[in-house]
C-alpha positions in Angstrom: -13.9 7.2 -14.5 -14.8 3.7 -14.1 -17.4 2.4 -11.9 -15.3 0.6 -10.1 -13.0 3.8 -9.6 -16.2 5.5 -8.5 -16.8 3.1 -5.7 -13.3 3.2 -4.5 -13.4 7.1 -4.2 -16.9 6.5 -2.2 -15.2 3.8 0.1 -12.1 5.3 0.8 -14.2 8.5 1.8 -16.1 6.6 4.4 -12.8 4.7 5.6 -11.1 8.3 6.2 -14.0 9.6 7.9 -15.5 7.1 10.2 -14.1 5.1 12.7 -17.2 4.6 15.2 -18.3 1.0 14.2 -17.7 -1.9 12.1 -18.6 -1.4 8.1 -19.9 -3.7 6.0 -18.9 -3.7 2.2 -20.6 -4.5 -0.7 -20.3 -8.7 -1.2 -17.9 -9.0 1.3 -18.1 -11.2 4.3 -19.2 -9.5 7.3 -19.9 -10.8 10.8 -22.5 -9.0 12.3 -21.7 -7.6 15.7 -23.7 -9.1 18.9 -25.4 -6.1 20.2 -23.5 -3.3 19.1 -24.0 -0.9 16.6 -22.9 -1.2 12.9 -23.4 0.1 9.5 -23.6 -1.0 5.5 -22.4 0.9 2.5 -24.0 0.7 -0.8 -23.7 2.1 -3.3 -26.8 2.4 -5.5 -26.1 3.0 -9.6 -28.8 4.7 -11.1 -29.6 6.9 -14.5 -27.1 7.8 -17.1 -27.7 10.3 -19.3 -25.9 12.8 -21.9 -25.9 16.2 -20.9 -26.3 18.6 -23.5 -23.2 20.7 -22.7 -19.7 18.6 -24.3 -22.4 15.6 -25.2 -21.0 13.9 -21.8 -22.6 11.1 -19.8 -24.0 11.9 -16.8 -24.1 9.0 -14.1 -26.2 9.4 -11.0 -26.6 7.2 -7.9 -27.7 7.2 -4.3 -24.5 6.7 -1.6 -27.0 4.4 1.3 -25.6 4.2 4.6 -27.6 1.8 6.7 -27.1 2.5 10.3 -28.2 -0.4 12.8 -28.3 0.2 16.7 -29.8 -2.4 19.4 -33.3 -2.5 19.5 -34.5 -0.8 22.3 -31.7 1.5 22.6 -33.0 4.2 21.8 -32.1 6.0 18.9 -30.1 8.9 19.7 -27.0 7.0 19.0 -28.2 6.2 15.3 -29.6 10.2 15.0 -25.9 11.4 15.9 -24.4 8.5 13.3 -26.6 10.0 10.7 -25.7 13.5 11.5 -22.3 12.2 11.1 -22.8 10.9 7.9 -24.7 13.9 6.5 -21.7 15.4 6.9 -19.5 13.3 5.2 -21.2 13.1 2.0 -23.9 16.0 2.8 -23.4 18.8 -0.4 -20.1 17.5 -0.9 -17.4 17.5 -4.2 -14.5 15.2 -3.6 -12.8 14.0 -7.0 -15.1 14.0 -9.6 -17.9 13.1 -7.5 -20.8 16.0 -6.7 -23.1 14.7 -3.9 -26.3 16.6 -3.1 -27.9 16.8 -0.3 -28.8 13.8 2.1 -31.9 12.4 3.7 -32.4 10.8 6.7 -35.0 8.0 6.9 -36.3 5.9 9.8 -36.4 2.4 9.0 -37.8 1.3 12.7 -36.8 -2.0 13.9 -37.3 -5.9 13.6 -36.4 -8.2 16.6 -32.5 -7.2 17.1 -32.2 -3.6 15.4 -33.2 -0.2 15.3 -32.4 0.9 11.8 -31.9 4.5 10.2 -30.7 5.1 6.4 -29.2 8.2 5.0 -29.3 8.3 1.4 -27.5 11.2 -0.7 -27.6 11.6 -4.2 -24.6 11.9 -6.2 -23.5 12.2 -9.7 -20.1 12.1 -11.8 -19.7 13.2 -15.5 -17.8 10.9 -18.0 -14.1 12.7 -18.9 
């Protein structure tokens, strides 16, 4: 699996899955919504490695959702997007991609958003 196959497996899970805001893609143009809440999907490359068992390469990453909410909102809106998104990715095989188990962390905010990120770790093994 190519890298590029990878990220459209990762994409097209978030596409099937949510629908409550806007997305914003890797180096694609993206107009920010005015006041409403959005999110960002990256997705982070890390280590490869060669397993010992079949001599296969290993590659890991990190699936980072950014979630962005109004400042002074509150942020029980991004908590229950997170939750959402744990469960999405959250411990998760789909394909040939095995995600572990996801993190939420609290960002805080600048002068227009409230930011929380929910990172999980995933890995794919060359065929």
């Amino acid at each position: 699996m190519s890298f590029e196959a990878e990220r459209i497996l990762i994409q097209d899970r978030v596409e099937l899955f949510w629908m409550e805001t806007p997305i914003s893609w890797e180096n694609i143009g993206f107009n920010t919504p005015n006041n409403k809440p959005w999110v960002r999907l990256n997705i982070l490359n890390g280590a490869t490695e060669y397993r010992a068992i079949n001599y296969k390469k290993r590659y890991n990453g990190i699936i980072n959702i950014q979630i962005f909410v109004p400042v002074k909102s509150g942020s029980a809106l991004a908590r229950q997007y997170a939750d959402k998104f744990c469960s999405i990715f959250d411990s998760v095989i789909f394909e040939t991609v095995v995600c572990d188990t996801s993190s939420v962390t609290i960002v805080g905010s600048d002068t227009k958003w409230y930011q929380i990120n929910v990172d999980t770790p995933y890995w794919r093994d060359s065929l």
